[in-house]
Backbone as a chain_set.jsonl record, in Angstrom:
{"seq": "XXXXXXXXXXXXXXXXXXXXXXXXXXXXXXXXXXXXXXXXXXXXXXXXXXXXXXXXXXXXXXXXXXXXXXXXXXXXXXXXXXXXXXXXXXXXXXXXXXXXXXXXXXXXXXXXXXXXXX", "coords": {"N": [[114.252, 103.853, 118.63], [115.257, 106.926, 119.131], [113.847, 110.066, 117.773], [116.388, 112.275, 115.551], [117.189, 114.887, 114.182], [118.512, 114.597, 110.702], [120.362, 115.472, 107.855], [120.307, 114.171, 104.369], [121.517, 114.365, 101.558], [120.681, 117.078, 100.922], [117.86, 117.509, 102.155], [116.117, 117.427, 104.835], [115.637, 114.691, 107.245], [113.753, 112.317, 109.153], [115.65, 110.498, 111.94], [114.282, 108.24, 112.133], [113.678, 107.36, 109.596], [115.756, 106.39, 108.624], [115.071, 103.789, 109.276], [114.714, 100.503, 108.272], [114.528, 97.39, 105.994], [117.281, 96.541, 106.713], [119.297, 95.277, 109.311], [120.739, 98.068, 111.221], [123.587, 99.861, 112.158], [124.659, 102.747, 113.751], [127.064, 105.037, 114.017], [129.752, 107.184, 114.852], [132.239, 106.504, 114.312], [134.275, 105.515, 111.949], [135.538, 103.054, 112.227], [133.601, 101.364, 112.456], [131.418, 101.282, 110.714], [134.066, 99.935, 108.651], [133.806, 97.668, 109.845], [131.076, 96.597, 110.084], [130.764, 96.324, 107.142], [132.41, 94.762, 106.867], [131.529, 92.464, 107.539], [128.965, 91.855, 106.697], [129.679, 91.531, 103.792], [130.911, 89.233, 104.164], [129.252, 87.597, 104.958], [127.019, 87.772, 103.515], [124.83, 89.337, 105.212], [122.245, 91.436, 105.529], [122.916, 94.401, 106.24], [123.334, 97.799, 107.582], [125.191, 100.418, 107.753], [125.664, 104.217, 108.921], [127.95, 106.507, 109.768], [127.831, 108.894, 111.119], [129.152, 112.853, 110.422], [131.746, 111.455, 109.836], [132.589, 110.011, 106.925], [130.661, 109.947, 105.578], [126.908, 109.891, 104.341], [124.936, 111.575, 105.586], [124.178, 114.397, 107.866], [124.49, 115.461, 111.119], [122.003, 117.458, 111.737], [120.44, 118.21, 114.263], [122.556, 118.296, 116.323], [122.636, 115.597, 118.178], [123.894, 113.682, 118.011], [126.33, 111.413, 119.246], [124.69, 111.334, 121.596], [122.022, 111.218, 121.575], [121.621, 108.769, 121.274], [122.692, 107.272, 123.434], [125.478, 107.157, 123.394], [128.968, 107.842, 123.634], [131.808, 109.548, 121.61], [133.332, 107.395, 119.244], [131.694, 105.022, 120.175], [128.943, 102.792, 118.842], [125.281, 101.813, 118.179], [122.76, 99.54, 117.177], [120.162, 99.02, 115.347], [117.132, 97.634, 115.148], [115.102, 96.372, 112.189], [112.922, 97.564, 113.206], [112.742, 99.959, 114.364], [113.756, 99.767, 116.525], [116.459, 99.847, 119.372], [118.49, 97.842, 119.628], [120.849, 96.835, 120.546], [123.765, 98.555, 122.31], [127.184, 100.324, 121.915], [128.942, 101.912, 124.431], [130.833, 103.297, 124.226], [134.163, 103.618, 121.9], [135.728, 100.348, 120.917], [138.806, 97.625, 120.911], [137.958, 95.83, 118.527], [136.039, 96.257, 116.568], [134.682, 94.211, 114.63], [135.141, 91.806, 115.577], [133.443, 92.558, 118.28], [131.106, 92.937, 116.962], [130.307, 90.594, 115.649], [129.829, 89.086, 117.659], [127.646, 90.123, 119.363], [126.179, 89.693, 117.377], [126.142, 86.999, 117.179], [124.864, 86.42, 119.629], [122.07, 87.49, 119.434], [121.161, 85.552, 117.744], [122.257, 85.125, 115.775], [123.501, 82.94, 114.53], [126.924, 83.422, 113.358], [128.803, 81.917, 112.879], [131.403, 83.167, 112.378], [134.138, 83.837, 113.98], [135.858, 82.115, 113.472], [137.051, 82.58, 111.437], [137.647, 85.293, 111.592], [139.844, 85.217, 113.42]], "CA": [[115.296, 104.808, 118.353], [114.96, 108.594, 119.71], [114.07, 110.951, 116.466], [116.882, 113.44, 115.632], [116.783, 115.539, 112.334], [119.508, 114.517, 110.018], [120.027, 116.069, 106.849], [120.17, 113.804, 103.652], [121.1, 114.791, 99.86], [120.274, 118.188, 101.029], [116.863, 117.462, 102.745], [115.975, 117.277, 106.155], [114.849, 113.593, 107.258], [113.907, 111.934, 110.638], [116.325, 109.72, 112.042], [113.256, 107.039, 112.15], [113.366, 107.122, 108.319], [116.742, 105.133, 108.442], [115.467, 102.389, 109.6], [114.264, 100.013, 106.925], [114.58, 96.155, 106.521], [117.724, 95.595, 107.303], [119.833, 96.096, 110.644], [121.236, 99.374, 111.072], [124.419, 100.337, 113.069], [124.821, 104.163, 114.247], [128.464, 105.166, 114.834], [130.455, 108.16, 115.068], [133.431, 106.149, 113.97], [134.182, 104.817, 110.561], [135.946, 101.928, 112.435], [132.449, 100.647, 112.887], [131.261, 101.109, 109.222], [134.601, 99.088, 107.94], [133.477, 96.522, 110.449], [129.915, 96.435, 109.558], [131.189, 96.313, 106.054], [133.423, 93.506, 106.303], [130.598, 91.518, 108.038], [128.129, 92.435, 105.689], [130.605, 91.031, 102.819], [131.548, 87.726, 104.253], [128.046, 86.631, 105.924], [125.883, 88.093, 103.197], [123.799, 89.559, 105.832], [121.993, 92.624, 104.843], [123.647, 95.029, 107.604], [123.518, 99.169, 106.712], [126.025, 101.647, 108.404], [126.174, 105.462, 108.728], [128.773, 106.976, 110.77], [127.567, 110.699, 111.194], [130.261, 113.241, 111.422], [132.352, 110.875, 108.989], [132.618, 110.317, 105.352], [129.432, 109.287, 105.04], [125.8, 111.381, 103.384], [124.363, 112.125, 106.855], [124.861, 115.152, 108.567], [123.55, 115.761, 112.377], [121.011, 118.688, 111.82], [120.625, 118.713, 115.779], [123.709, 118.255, 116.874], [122.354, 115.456, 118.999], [124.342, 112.726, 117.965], [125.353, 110.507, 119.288], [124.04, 111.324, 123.198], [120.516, 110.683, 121.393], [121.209, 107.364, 121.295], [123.716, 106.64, 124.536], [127.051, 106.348, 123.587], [130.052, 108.227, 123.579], [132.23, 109.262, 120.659], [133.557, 105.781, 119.486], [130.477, 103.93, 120.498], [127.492, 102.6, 118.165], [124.211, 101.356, 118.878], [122.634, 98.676, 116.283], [118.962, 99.266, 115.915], [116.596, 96.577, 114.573], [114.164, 97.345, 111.473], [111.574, 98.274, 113.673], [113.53, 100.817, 115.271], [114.342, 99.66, 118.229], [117.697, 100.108, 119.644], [118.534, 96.65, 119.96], [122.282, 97.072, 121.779], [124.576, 99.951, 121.973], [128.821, 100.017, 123.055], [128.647, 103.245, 124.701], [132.033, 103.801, 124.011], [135.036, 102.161, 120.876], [136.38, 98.815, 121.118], [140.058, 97.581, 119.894], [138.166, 95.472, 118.026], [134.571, 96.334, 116.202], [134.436, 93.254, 113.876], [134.664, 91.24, 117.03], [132.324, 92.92, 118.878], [129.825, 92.951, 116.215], [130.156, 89.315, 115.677], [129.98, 88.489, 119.483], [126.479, 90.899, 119.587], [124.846, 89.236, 116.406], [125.532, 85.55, 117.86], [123.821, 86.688, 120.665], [120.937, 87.756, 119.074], [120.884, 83.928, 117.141], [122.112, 85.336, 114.179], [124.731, 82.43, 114.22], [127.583, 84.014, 112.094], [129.914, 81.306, 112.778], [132.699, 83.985, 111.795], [134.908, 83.883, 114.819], [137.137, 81.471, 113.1], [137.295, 83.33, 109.527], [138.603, 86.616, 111.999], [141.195, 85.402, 114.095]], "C": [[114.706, 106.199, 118.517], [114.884, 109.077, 117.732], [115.266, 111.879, 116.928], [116.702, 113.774, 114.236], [118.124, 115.2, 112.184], [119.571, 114.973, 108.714], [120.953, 114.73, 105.465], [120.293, 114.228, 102.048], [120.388, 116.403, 100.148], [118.949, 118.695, 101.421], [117.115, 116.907, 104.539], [114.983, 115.757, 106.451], [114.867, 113.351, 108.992], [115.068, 110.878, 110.471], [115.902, 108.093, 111.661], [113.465, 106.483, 110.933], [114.64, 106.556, 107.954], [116.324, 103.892, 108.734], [114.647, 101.721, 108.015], [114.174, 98.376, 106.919], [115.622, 95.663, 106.876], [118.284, 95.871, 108.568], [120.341, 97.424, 110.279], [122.568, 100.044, 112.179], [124.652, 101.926, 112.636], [125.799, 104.39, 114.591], [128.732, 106.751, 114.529], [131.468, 107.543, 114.872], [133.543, 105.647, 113.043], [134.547, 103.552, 110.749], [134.722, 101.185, 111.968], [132.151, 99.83, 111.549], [132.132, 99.642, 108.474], [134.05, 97.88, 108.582], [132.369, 95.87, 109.804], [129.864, 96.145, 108.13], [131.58, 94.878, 105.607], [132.203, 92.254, 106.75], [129.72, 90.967, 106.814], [128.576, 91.368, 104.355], [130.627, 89.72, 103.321], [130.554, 86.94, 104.537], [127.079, 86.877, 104.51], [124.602, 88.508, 103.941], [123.431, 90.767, 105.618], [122.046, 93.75, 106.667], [124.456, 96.555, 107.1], [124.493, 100.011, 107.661], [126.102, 102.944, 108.497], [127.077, 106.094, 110.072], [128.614, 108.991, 110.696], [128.754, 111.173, 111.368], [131.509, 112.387, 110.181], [132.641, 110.966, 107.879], [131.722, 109.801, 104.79], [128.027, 110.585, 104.273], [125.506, 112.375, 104.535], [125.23, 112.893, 107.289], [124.091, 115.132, 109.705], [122.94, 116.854, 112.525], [120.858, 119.139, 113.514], [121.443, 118.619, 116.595], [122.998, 117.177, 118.138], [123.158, 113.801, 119.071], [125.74, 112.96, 118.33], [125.071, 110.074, 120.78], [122.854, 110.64, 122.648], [120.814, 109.448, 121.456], [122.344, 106.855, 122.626], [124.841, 106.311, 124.741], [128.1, 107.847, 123.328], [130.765, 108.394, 122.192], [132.89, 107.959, 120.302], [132.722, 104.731, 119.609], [129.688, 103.818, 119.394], [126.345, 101.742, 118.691], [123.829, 100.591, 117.115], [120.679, 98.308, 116.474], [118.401, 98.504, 114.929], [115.479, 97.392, 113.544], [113.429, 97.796, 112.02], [111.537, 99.265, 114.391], [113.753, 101.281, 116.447], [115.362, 99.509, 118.557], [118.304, 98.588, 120.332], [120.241, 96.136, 120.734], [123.118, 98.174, 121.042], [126.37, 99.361, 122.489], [128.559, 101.196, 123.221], [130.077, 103.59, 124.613], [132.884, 102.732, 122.513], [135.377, 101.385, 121.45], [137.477, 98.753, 120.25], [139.252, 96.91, 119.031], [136.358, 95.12, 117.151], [134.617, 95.286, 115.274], [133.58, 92.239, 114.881], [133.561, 90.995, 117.823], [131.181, 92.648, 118.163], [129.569, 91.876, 116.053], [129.377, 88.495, 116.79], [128.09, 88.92, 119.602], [125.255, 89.867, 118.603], [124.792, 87.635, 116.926], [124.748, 85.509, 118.36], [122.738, 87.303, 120.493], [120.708, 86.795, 118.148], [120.729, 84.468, 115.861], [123.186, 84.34, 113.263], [125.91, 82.865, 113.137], [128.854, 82.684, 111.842], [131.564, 81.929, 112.046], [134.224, 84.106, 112.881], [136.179, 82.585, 114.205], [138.031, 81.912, 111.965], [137.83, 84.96, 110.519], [139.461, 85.973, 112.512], [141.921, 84.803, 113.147]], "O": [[113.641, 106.478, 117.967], [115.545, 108.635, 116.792], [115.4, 112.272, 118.087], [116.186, 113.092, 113.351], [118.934, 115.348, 113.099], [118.443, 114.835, 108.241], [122.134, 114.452, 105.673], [119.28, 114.401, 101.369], [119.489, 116.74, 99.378], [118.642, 119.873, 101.239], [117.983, 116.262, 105.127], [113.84, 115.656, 106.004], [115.59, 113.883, 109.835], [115.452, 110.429, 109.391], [116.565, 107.162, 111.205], [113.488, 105.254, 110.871], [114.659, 106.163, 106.788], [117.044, 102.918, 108.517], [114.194, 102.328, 107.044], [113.685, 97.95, 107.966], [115.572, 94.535, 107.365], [117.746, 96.841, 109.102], [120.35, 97.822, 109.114], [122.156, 100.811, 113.049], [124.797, 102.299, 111.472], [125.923, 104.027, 115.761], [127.867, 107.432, 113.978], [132.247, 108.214, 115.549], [132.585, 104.877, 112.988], [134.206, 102.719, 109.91], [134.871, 100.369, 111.058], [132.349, 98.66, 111.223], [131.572, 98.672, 107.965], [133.794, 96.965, 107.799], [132.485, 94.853, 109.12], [128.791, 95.647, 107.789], [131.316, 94.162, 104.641], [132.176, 91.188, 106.135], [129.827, 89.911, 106.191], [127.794, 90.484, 104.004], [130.161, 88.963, 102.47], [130.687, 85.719, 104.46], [126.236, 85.985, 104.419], [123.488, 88.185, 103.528], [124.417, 91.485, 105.456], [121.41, 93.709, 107.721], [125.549, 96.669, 106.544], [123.885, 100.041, 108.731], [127.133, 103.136, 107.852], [126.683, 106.036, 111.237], [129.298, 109.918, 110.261], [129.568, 110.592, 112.086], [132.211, 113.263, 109.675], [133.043, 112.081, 107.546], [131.779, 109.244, 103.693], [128.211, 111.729, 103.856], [125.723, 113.587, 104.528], [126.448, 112.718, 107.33], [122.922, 114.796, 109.515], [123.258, 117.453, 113.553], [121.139, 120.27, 113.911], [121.129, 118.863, 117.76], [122.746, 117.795, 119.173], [123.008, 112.976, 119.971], [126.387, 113.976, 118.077], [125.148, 108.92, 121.202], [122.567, 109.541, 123.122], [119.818, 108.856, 121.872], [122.753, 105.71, 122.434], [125.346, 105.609, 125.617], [127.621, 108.824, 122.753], [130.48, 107.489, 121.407], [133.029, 107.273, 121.315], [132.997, 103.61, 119.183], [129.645, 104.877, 118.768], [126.552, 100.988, 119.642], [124.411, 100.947, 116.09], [120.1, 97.646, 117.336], [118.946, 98.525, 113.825], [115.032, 98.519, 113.757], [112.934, 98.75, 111.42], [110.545, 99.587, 115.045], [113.881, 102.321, 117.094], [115.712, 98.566, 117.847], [118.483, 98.451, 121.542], [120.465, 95.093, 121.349], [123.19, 98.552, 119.873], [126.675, 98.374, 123.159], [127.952, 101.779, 122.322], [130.267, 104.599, 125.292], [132.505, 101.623, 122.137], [135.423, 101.525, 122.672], [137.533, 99.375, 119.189], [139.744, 97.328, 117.983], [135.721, 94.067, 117.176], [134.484, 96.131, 114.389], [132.397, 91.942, 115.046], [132.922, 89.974, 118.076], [130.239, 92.111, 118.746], [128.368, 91.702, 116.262], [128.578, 87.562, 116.721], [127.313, 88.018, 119.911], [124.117, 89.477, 118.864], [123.721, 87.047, 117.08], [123.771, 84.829, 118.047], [122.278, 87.786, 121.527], [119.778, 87.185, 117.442], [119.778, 84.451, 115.08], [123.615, 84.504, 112.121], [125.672, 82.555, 111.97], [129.594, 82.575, 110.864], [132.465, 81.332, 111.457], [135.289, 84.474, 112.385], [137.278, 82.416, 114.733], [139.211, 81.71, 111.677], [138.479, 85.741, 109.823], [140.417, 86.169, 111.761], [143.142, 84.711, 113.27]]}, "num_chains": 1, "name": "protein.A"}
């Protein structure tokens, strides 16, 4: 994951210093968040969200989000503890639950949730 400065509780932090143990999705949309949320909730999988720009703590100190990481407003990227950018949508989707589901299979996180959404 690219450093950008983000500001925190009224301190200045690296971006790096989000990552942590568990996944981490990066959005610019709150869609994402509720998504990541609802996942989070139903799988018990430990799965963190900030949507910069949102109604979240983070603010973008360098205004660099979220080009720094490749996507488009709408888009998030989903970066592994070790902070590596482990897939991005470079743009929204009708349907970020979905998507996020579809992404973590495919990284053999079996969620078997595709029956518990539709």
């Amino acid at each position: 994951m690219p450093h950008f400065a983000v500001g925190r509780a009224g301190q200045r932090i690296s971006s790096l210093h989000l990552c942590d143990r568990d996944l981490l999705l990066l959005c610019a949309d709150e869609a994402w968040c509720q998504a990541a949320d609802a996942i989070s909730q139903r799988l018990g999988m430990p799965l963190t969200c900030h949507a910069l720009g949102a109604n979240d703590d983070l603010i973008d100190l360098d205004h660099r989000w979220p080009s720094a990481l490749g996507f488009e407003r709408g888009g998030a990227a989903l970066v592994r503890p070790d902070g590596f950018v482990a897939w991005r949508s470079t743009h929204g989707v009708p349907d970020p639950v979905e998507m996020l589901i579809e992404t973590l299979d495919g990284f053999g996180f079996h969620t078997q949730a595709h029956e518990h959404h539709r």
